[in-house]
N, C-alpha and C positions, 0 to 999 in steps of 0.2 A: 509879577512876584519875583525877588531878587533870592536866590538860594546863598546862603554865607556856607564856607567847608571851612571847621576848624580840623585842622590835623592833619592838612595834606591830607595825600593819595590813599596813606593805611588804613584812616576812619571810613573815607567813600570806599573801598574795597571791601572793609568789613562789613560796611552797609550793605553795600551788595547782597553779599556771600548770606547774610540773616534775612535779604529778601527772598533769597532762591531757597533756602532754608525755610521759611514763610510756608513759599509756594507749594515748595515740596506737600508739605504737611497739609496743606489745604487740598490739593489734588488728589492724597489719601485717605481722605476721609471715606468714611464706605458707602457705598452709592446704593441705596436700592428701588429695584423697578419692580413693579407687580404688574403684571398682564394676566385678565380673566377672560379666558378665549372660548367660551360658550356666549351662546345666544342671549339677548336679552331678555330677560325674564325669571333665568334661570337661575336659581340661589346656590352661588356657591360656598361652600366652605370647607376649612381647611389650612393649610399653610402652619399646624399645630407646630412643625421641625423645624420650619424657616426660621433664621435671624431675626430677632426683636419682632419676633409677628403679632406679638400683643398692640404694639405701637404705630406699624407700619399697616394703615387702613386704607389710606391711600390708591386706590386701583385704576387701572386704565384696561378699559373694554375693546377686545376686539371685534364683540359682537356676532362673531361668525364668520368675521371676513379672513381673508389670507394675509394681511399687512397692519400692522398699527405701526406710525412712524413719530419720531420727535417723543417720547413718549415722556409722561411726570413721575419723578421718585414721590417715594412713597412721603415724603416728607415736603413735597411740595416744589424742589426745585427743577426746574426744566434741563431738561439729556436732550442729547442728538439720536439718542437709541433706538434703535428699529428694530423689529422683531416680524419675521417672515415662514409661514408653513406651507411647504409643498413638497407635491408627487406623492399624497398618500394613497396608500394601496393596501388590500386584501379582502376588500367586500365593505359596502358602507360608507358613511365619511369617517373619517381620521383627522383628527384636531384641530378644523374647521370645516366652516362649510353652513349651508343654513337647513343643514337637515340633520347637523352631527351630535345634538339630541333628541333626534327625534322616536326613538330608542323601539323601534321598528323591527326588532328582533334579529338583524342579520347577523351570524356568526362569524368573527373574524378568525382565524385560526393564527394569521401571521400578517400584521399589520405592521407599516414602516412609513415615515416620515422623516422629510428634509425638514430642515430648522435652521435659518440662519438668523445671526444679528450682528449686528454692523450698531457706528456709531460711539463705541465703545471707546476707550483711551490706548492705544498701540503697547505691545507685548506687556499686559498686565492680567493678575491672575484675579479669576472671576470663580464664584460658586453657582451654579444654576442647579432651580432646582424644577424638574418636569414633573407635575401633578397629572397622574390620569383619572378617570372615573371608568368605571365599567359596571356591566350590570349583573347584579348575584343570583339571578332569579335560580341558576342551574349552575351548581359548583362541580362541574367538567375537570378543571386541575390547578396546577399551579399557576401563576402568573410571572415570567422573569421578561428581561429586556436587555439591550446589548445598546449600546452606545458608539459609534462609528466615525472617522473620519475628522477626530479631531487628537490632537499632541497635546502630551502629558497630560493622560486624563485619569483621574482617583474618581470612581463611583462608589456609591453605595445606595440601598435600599430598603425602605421599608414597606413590608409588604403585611400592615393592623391596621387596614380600613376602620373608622372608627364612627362614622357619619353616615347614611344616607339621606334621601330624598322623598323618604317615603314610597316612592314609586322599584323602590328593587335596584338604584343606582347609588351603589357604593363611589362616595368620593372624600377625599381629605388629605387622611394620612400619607396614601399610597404616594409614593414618585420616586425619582428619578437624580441623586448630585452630581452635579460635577461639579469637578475642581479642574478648569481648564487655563491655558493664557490666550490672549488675544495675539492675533499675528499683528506685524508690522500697518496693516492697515485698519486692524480696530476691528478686528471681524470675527467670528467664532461662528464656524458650523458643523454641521453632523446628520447625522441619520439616526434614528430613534423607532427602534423594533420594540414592537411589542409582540409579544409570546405569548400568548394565551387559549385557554380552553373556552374563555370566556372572552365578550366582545367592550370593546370600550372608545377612548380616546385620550387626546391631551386638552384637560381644562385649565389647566391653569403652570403660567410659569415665573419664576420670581429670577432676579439678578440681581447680587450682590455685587460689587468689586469690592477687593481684596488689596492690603498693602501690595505695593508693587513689590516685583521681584529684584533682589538683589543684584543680581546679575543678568544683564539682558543681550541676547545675542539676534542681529540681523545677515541673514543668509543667504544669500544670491538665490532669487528664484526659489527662496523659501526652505532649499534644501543644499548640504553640501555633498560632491559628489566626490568620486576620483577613481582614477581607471590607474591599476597597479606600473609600476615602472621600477627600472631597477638604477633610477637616481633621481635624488632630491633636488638637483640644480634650477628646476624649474616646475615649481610647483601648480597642481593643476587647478586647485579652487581654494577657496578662503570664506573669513567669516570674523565679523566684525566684534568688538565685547567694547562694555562702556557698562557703569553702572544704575543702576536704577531709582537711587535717591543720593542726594549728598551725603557722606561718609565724615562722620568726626575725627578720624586722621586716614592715615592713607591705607591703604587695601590693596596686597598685594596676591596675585592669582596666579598659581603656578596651574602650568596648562601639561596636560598628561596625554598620550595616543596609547592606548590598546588594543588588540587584536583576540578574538578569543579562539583561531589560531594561527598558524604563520607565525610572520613578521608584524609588527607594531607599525603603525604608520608615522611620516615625521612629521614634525611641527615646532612651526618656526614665527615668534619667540617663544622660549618654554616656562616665562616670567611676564606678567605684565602690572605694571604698579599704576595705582591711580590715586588722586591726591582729593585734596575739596575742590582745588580749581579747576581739574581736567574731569572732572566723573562721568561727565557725559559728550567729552570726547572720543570717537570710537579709537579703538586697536584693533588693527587686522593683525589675525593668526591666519596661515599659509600653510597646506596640508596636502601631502603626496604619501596614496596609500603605494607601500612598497612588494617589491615581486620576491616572491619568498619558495619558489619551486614548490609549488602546494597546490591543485588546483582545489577552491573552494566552490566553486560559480562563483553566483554571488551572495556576497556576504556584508558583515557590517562591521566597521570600528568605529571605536568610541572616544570622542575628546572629553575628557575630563578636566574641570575649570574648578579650582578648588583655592575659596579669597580662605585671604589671614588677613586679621586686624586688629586693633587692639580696638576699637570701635565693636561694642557689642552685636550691634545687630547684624554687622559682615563676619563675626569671627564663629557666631552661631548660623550661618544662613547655611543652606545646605549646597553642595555640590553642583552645578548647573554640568549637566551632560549633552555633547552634540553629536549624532550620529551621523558617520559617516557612508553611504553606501556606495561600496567597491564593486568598481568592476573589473573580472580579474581575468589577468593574462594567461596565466600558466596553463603550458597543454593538460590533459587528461590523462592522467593512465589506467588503462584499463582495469574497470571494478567490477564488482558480481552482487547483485540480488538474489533472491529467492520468492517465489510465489507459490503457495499449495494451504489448499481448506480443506473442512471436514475431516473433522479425526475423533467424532463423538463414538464411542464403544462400548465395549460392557465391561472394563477395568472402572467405577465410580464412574461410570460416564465417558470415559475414555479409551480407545483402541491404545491404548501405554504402548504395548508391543513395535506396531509400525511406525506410529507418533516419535518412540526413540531412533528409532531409524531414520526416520525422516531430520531429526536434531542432529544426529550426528553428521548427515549428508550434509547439512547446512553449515555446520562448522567444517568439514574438512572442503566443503569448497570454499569456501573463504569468503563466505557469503559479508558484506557490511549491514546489510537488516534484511527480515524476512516481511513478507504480505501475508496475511495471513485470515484472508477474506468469510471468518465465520463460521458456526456451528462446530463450534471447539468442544461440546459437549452433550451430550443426549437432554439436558435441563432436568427443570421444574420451574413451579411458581413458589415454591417454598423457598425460603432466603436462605436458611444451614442449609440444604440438601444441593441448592444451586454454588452456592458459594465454596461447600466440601468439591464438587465436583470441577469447578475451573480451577481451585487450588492445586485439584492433580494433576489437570492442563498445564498450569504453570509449575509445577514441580517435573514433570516430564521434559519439558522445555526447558528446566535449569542450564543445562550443559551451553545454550547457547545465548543464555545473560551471563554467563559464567566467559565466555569469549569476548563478550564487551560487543555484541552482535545484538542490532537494535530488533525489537519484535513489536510490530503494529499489528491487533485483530482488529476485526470490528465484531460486533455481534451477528449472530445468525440467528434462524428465529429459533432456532433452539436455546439459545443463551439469552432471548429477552424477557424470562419470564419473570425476573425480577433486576429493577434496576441495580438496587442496595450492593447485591450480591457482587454483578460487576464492577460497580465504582470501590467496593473493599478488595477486592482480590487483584486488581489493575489500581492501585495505590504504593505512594512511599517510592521505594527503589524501581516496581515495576508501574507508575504512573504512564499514560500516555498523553501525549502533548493536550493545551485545554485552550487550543486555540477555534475551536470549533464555534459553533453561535451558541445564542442563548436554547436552553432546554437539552442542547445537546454535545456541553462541554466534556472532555473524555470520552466519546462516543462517536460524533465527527469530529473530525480534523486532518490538516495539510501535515505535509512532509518534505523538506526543500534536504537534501539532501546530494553535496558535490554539483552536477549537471542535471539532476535527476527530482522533476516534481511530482508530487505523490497526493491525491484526492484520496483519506479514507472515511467512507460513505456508512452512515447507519442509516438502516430503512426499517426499522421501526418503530420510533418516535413519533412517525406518519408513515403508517406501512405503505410499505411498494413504492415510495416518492423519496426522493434529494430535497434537500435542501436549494433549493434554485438560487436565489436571492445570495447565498454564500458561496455556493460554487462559485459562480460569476463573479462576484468580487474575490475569490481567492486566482480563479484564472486570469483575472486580468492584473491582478496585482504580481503574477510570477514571470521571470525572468529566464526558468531555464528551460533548457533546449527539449529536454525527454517529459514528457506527461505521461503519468501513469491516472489512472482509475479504479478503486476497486470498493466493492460492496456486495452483499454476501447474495444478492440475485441477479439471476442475468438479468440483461437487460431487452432482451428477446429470449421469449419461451425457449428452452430445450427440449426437458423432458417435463419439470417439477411443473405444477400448478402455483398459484401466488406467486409472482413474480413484476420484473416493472412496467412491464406491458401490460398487468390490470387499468393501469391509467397512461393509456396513449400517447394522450394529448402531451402530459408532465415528461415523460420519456422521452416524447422526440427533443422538445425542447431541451430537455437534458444532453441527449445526442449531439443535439446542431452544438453546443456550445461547447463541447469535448472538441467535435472537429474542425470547429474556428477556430480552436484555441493549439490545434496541433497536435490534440492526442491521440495518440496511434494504439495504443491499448484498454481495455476495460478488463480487469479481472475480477472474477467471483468465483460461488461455486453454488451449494442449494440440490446439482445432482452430483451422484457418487462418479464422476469417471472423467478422462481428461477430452475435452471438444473444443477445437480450434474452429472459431467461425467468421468471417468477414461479413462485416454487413456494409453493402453496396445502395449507396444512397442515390445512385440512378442518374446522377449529374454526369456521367461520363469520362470523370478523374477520377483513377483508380486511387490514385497518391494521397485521397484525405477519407478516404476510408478506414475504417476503424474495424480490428480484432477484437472478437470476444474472446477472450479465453478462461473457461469452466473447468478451473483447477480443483475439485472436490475429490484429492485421491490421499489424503493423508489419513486413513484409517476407517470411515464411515463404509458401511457394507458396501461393493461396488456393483452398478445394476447396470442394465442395456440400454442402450439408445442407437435407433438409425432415422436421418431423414425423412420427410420435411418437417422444418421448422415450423409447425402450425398454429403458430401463436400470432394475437394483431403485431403483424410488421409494418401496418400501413404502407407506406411507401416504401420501406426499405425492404432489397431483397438479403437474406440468408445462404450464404454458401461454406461447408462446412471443408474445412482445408484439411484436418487428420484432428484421428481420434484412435482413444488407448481406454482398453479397460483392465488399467492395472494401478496395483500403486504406486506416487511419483511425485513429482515436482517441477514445476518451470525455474529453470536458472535463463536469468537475463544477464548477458553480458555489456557492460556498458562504455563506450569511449566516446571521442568526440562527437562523431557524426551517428553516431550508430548505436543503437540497444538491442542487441541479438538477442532471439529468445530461443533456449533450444530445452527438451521433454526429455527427460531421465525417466525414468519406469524401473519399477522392480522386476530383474530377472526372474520368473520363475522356477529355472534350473541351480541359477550360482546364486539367489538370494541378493544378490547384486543390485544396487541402484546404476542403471547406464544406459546411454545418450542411444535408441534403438538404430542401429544402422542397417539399409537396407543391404541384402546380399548384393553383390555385384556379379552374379548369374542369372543375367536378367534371362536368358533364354531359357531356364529351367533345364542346361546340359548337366550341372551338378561339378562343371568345372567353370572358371573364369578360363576365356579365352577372346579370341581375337572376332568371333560373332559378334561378344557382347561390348566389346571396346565400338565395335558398326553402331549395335543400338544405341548406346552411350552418345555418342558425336550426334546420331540422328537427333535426339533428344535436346541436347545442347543448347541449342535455340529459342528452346520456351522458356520463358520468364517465371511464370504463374505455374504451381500445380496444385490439382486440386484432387481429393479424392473423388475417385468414378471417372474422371476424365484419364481418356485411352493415351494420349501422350504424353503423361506423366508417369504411368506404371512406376518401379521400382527406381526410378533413374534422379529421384530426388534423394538422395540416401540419408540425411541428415536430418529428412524431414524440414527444411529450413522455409518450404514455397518456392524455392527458384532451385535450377539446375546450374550448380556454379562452381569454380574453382574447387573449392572445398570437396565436393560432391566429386570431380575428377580425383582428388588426392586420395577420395576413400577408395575410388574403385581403383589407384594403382595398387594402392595398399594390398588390397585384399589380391589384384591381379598375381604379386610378388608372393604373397602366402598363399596361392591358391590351394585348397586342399577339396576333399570330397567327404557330403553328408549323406549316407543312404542309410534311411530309414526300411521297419521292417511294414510292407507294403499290403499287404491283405491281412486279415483272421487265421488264416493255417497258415503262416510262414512264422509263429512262434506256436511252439509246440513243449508238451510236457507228457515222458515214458515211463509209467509203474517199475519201475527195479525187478517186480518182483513179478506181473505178472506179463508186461510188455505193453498193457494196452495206451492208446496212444490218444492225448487230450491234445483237439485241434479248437476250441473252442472258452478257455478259462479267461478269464478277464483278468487273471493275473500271473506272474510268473514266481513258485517257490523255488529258490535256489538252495539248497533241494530237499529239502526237507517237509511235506506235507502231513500234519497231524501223525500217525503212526507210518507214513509213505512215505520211502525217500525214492525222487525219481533222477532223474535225466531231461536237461532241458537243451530243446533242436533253436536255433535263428535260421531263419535261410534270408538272405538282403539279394534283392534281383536288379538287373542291370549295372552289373559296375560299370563305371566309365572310365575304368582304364585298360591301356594299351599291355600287351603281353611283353612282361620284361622291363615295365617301369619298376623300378625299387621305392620302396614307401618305405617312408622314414618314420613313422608313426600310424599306429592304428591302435582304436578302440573301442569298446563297445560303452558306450552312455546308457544307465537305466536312471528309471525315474522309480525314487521311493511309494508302493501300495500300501504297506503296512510297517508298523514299527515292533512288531514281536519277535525280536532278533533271538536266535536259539545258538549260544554257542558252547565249543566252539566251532568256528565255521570256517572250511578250508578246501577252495575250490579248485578243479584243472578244466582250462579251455583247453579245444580244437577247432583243427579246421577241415572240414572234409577235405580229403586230398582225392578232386577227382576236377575235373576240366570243366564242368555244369553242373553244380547240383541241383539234383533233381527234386521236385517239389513234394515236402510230407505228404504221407498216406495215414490211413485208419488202421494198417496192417500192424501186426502186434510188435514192437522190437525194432520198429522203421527207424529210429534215430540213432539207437545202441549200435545194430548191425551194419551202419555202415562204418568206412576205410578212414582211420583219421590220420593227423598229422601229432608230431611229438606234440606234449600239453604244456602248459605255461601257468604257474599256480597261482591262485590268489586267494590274499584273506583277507576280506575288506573287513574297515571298523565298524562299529553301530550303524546303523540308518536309524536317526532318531528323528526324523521330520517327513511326514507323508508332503506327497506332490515337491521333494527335492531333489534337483538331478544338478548335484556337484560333485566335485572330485572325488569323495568319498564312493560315491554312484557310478566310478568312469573302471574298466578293468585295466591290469597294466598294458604294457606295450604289445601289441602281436603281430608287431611289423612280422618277425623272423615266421611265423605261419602261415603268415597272411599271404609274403613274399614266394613260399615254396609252391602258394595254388595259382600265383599268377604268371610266375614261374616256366609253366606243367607245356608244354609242347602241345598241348590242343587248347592253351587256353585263349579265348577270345574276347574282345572289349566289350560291353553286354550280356557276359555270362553272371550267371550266380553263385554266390559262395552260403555256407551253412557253416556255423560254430556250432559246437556241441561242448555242453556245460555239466562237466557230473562233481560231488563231493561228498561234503558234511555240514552238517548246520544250517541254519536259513537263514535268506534275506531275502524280500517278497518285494520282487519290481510290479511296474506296469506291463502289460502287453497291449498289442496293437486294437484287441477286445476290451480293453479298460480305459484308462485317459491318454497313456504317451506311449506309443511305442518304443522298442531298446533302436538306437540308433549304431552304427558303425561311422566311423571316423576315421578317415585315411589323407596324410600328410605328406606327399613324394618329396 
């Protein structure tokens, strides 16, 4: 056959151009497959939502098996398409199998399935839609699903079964869409959870293709990367665009880099035009994310690909977005966390009181978010009464969303008693991330945060149990260096009952996959007090051992606990490294290599939140001296300390586990300030003398300064063994009381002494014993209110009594070891402690 061209080269070109036009539109036509992947026999029905499902009857059987290949559209013509299920798990079979109706009653709690298909036509967008059935006999809960492992995917669901079987198996309506594209090789896969109370499978699944997309991008390896640099000269990866049907004029795509923070990254052309005769010639764009003195870890930018055309269907198509993920240079500078639970009380639920203390500690250390592992509130099951009460939780806590300081709880079992309650009060401005799985979005979820990854754990959706299946993919999917863990039970018993060790087996597994994955800490809480615990997994490397640490000190009553650990440890041993029963907070400090965690506790003298250090008079002289500098060095050498273990005693002062640098620095510290604490030592060495009639109280539990109901007396200290030398000058002395009662009588206006004698001699029952003896001049004080029982602050300290103090130590017979006695007379009351009540008065002496 002889072909004639009239028109020269511009008619055969425009021929062309109307054939690939043609084709185009031929290859877009919608394509659909139906696959019924039950057994035969089995009737199914449904596909009510699908595209044209009145028309498309059409079906191809998998029969049960795991594979149908080549498979027929619904219309008759022959695909390449393949459709494959596997690795289902959670009891049963799962969306094949030749028993996967056989409806055998097993309950699946959390069933998952691979799904791939191939065969398909390269980066084009498809609709899938996964049909399950399950069976209704017992409606257990809801039913949701989570779709996994595949790019740009829009789901939806409907969950108005409309059909059964007769037999109690709901199927039809229910499933599963996506709106995915096919990668460069035709292929679409994923994982498909199903959730439920109730047990089922996947019967049936339909594929649609979809006009192709506008704009199509192929990526090295599927993804584009790049490790920050501080120039563009030579870019580190790239990424192809070309478009995805012929364009009726040209289309021009201006390319965008963003950063959501830092620096933007470059990219090079920031224009790319495409005509009818190039559209499916690719253009490489060339991308180098930039160093911006910001450490992010890692992080993402984002290329933005935005056509213009006067060509309707490019000038409407939407934005094609490529993510970039960076890997970044920038060192670390050092940042701060916070970890502390339980603060349920009797304010609506809330300990308000310590809870604001604890907020405010968190903002003035400059915390970046807090952990906040649970029982935020005393509960209910009633939705107002639960919902009033974590509103105050989050109303107490304003000051630090008010910082721009992020807050993660999770719930405790006190706050699960109604879900409602928490998804409205953890909404809007205080939402928490919802990257969690299905059933437990807002509830579980990660936290990548700078260097720093964060598992936060709900355990009771499935009490006492994680999420396994999501950890694992959220551990293997994270990149940075620090893993954190937290959920509101330990993970080995402490004290509480119900915890993760009800279920062993799910625990360890839980365990092992923290310490393969490098996490060094698990925090919770559940009991009221702070317990540092190592659990040693018996391998003989200490290095991938995991800290528990049972932060429960943010206002919840605080109770006892001593060793053993008698809950199933299985295999793993419990060793508890320190422990506080007081209230507090773990601050982590964070930089490159390192996540220090160090225990703040509430003073109970100065009300003070601070880091407890130990004395650095290890030898109990009541001076630092050159003995304990000997212990100190002896010490030195051990790595590990542990409480109860004898080479650790006081010589870790920061409480850190290791005896190190730091631990030297505190003890010159204190070396350079050394001063002395003597406390008053027995029951008769504070004493209280009738005015009136002399007799002498060796035994009161507490001290009136001096005013006693219609009694004013006179109050004796005697403090035994001083440890200093005759004729050292102290430059400070005082007496610290601790508030008994808050019935302040004024006004009240006191004068101390000092017995002026070489030894004082220890009270008697004799009438007048405190009055009659020899003092020195007096030194007057009038303290303010004591308006706080059990506080010994400044308020509670007397002034200076160096110059008295100096005249007994002074005295020509006086010797290192002797005793000194104050004598307290006035007007008015303020009612301390004595050494018969909770704290004795202490003496305070600073050379």
């Amino acid at each position: 056959m002889r072909i004639v061209i009239i028109g020269g080269f511009d008619i055969m070109k425009k021929l062309l151009l109307l054939m690939a036009v043609l084709l185009v539109a031929a290859t877009s036509q919608a394509v659909i497959v139906n696959v019924d992947v039950q057994p035969s026999g089995t009737t199914y029905v449904g596909l009510a939502a699908a595209p044209d499902a009145a028309v498309n009857t059409l079906w191809n059987a998998m029969d049960g098996t795991a594979a149908a290949n080549d498979l027929t559209a619904s219309d008759g013509r022959a695909t390449t398409i393949d459709v494959t299920l596997s690795n289902h798990s959670g009891g049963g079979d799962f969306g094949f199998g030749t028993n996967v109706l056989t409806k055998d009653g097993v309950y699946v709690d959390m069933a998952t399935a691979n799904f791939a298909i191939s065969g398909l036509d390269a980066n084009r967008n498809y609709d899938i839609y996964l049909y399950t059935i399950f069976h209704n006999d017992i409606n257990w809960g809801d039913t949701t699903y989570t779709i996994g492992a595949i790019s740009e995917i829009a789901t939806s669901t409907s969950l108005a079964p409309t059909a059964t079987d007769g037999t109690g198996w709901t199927q039809g309506d229910q499933y599963v869409k996506i709106t995915a594209i096919s990668n460069g090789s035709g292929e679409i896969a994923g994982t498909y959870i199903y959730a439920s109370n109730r047990y089922g499978c996947i019967s049936g699944i339909q594929i649609a293709s979809l006009p192709p997309a506008a704009i199509v991008i192929a990526e090295s390896g599927d993804s584009t990367d790049s490790t920050e640099s501080s120039s563009a000269a030579s870019p580190d990866d790239s990424f192809d665009v070309e478009l995805g049907f012929v364009p009726d004029a040209n289309v021009v795509i201006t390319v965008t880099g963003t950063s959501t923070s830092g620096s933007d990254p470059y990219v090079s052309p920031v224009e790319l035009t495409f005509t009818p005769s190039n559209w499916d010639t690719p253009q490489t764009v060339e991308v180098q994310a930039m160093t911006d003195g910001l450490y992010e870890g890692f992080h993402i930018n984002t290329i933005t690909l935005d056509p213009n055309s006067t060509d309707a269907n490019f000038a409407s198509a939407p934005d094609k977005l490529v993510t970039v993920n960076v890997t970044d240079v920038d060192a670390v500078v050092e940042w701060r966390f916070i970890i502390v639970g339980d603060s349920r009380g009797g304010d609506n639920g809330v300990n308000t009181a310590i809870l604001s203390e604890i907020a405010a500690e968190i903002v003035a250390q400059d915390a970046e978010f807090v952990l906040f592992p649970g029982d935020l509130v005393n509960g209910s099951g009633d939705q107002a009464t639960l919902q009033s009460q974590l509103t105050t939780w989050r109303d107490t806590m304003q000051p630090v969303y008010d910082a721009g300081i992020g807050v993660y709880p999770v719930r405790g079992n006190h706050d699960a008693g109604n879900l409602a309650a928490w998804q409205n009060v953890f909404s809007v401005d205080y939402a928490l991330p919802t990257n969690g799985p299905a059933g437990e979005v807002g509830l579980t979820y990660s936290v990548s945060h700078k260097n720093v990854f964060v598992l936060a754990l709900d355990q009771y959706r499935t009490p006492h149990r994680v999420n396994q299946s999501w950890v694992d993919a959220q551990l293997a999917a994270n990149t940075n260096p620090h893993i954190f863990a937290m959920g509101h039970e330990p993970a080995f018993k402490v004290s509480h009952a119900g915890c993760l060790d009800d279920y062993p087996v799910e625990r360890d597994a839980f365990w092992e996959s923290l310490k393969n994955a490098g996490c060094k800490v698990y925090a919770c809480g559940h009991d009221h007090f702070y317990d540092h615990a190592v659990i040693d997994d018996g391998d003989g490397n200490p290095d991938n051992n995991i800290s528990q640490c049972v932060v429960g000190t943010a206002g919840a009553p605080i109770y006892s606990f001593s060793p053993p650990y008698n809950g199933n440890n299985t295999s793993y041993t419990v060793e508890q490294y320190h422990y506080a029963e007081k209230y507090g907070y773990l601050l982590v400090e964070v930089s490159d290599s390192v996540a220090k965690r160090t225990w703040f506790e509430k003073n109970s003298e100065t009300g003070l939140y601070e880091q407890p250090i130990a004395s650095a008079d290890f030898d109990g002289s009541l001076v630092v001296d050159l003995n304990d500098l000997s212990l100190f060095v002896d010490k030195w050498l051990y790595t590990d300390c542990i409480i109860g273990n004898d080479f650790c005693d006081d010589t870790d002062m920061d409480q850190s586990t290791k005896v190190d640098i730091e631990d030297y620095a505190l003890f010159a510290e204190q070396w350079q300030d050394s001063g002395v604490v003597v406390a008053v030592s027995t029951g008769n060495d504070d004493a209280e003398e009738n005015v009136s009639t002399g007799s002498i109280n060796l035994t009161s539990s507490d001290l009136e300064l001096t005013h006693d109901g219609s009694t004013n007396q006179i109050i004796g200290i005697r403090l035994n063994d001083i440890p200093v030398e005759r004729g050292v000058e102290i430059a400070d002395a005082y007496i610290q009381f601790t508030v008994d009662e808050t019935a302040n009588l004024n006004p009240c206006s006191l004068m101390i002494y000092v017995e002026d004698t070489d030894n004082a001699p220890a009270f008697t029952s004799t009438a007048y014993n405190i009055s009659s003896r020899t003092k020195t001049a007096g030194i007057s004080w009038v303290p303010q209110d004591w308006t706080t029982v059990g506080l010994a602050g400044p308020e509670q300290r007397t002034p200076n009594l160096a110059s008295i103090i100096n005249q007994v130590i002074g005295r020509a017979g006086w010797v290192k070891g002797n005793s000194i006695v104050l004598i307290i007379d006035g007007s008015g009351r303020r009612t301390a402690e004595s050494f018969n009540g909770a704290a004795a008065p202490k003496l305070h002496l600073q050379p």
